[in-house]
N, C-alpha and C positions, 0 to 999 in steps of 0.2 A: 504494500500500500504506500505510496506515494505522498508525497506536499501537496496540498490542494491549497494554493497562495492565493492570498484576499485581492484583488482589483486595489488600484489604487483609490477608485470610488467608497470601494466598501470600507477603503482603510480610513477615508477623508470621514465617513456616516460615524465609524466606530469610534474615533476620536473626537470631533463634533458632539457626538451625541452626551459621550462620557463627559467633557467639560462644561455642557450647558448646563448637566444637571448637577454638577457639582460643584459650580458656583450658586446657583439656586438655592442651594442648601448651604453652602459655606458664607456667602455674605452676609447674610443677617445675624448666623451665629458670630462667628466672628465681629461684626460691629457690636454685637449687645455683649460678647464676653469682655469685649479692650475699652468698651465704652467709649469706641469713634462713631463718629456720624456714616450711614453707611456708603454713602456714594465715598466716602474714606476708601474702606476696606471693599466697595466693590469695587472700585478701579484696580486695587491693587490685586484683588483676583481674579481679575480679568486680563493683568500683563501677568501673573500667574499664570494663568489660563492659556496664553497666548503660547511662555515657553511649556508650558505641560503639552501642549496639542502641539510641537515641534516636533518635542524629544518623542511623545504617543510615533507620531509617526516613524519617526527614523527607529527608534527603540522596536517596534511589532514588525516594522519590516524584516528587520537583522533575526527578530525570534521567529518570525513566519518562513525564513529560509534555512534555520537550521533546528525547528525544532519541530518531528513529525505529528500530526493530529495524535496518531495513536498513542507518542510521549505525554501528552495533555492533560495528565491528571490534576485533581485537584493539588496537589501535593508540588508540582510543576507550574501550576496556576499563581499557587502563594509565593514561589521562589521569584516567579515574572514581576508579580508586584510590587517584593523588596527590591530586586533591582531596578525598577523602573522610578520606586522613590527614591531610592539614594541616589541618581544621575540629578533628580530636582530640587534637592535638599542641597548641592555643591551649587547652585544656581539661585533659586529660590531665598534661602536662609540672607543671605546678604542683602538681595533688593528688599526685604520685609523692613530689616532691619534698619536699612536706608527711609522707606518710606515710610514707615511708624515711628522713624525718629529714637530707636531704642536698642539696647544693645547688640551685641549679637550673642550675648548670652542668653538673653531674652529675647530672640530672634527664635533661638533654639528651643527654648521651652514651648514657645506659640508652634513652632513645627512637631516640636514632639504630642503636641496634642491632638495638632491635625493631623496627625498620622493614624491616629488612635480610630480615626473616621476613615481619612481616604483606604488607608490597607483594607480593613474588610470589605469596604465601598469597593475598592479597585479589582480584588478579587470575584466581589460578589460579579458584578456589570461585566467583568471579560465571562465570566463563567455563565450567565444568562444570553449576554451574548453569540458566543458559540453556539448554546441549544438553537437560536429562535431561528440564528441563519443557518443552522445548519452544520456547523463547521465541526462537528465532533467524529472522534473514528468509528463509533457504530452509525452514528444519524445519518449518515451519509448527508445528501444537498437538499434536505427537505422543507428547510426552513425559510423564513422571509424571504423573498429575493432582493438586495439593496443591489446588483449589479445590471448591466444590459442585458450580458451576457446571459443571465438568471433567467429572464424574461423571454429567452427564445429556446426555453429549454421545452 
């Protein structure tokens, strides 16, 4: 069994999708925990945002050419989403602290919290995603179609 690699459509849907909702949910937390105003803390999670849905891409593509569906376990799932936050935490941690005006000691404590959310979040949302579209080694392609290609099957 073979790689069955996401379109770059599907990669753009899969990435997209994962930050809108998770700014949704993290801006208002976030304003009401630091007590900023939120158009504060949502711009900053929105250039957040901006390098997460970079590194989402380049980061799933690198995993989608070397890691087989059938590798995909849960187990394999939660590995992807430590490494995918510690590439944003060397990026992230410093603009927070820039733009909250606060240490980077206190950069770090605000990211250790948010990890507490994104990692399960991160996990959860790749792991539902593969079902819906499909992309697991038993489901074979039965799921949503976000690609052209999908649509002429």
């Amino acid at each position: 069994m073979g790689h069955q690699l996401r379109s770059i459509r599907e990669r753009v849907v899969h990435a997209i999708g994962f930050e809108i909702i998770a700014v949704a949910i993290c801006s208002p937390v976030v304003a009401y925990a630091l007590d900023r105003p939120l158009a504060n803390t949502g711009l900053l999670s929105v250039m957040m945002s901006t390098i997460a849905t970079l590194w989402n891409l380049a980061y799933n593509w690198i995993f989608d050419r070397h890691v087989p569906l059938e590798g995909r376990t849960l187990g394999v799932r939660v590995a992807h989403a430590i490494g995918f936050e510690a590439g944003l935490v060397l990026t992230c941690v410093p603009l927070a602290a820039w733009w909250l005006s606060i240490t980077l000691v206190q950069a770090v404590v605000v990211e250790a919290a948010f990890l507490l959310f994104i990692l399960p979040y991160t996990v959860a949302y790749n792991w539902l995603f593969d079902r819906v579209t499909g992309r697991t080694a038993t489901g074979g392609r039965r799921g949503i179609p976000v690609s052209f290609q999908d649509h002429q099957r």
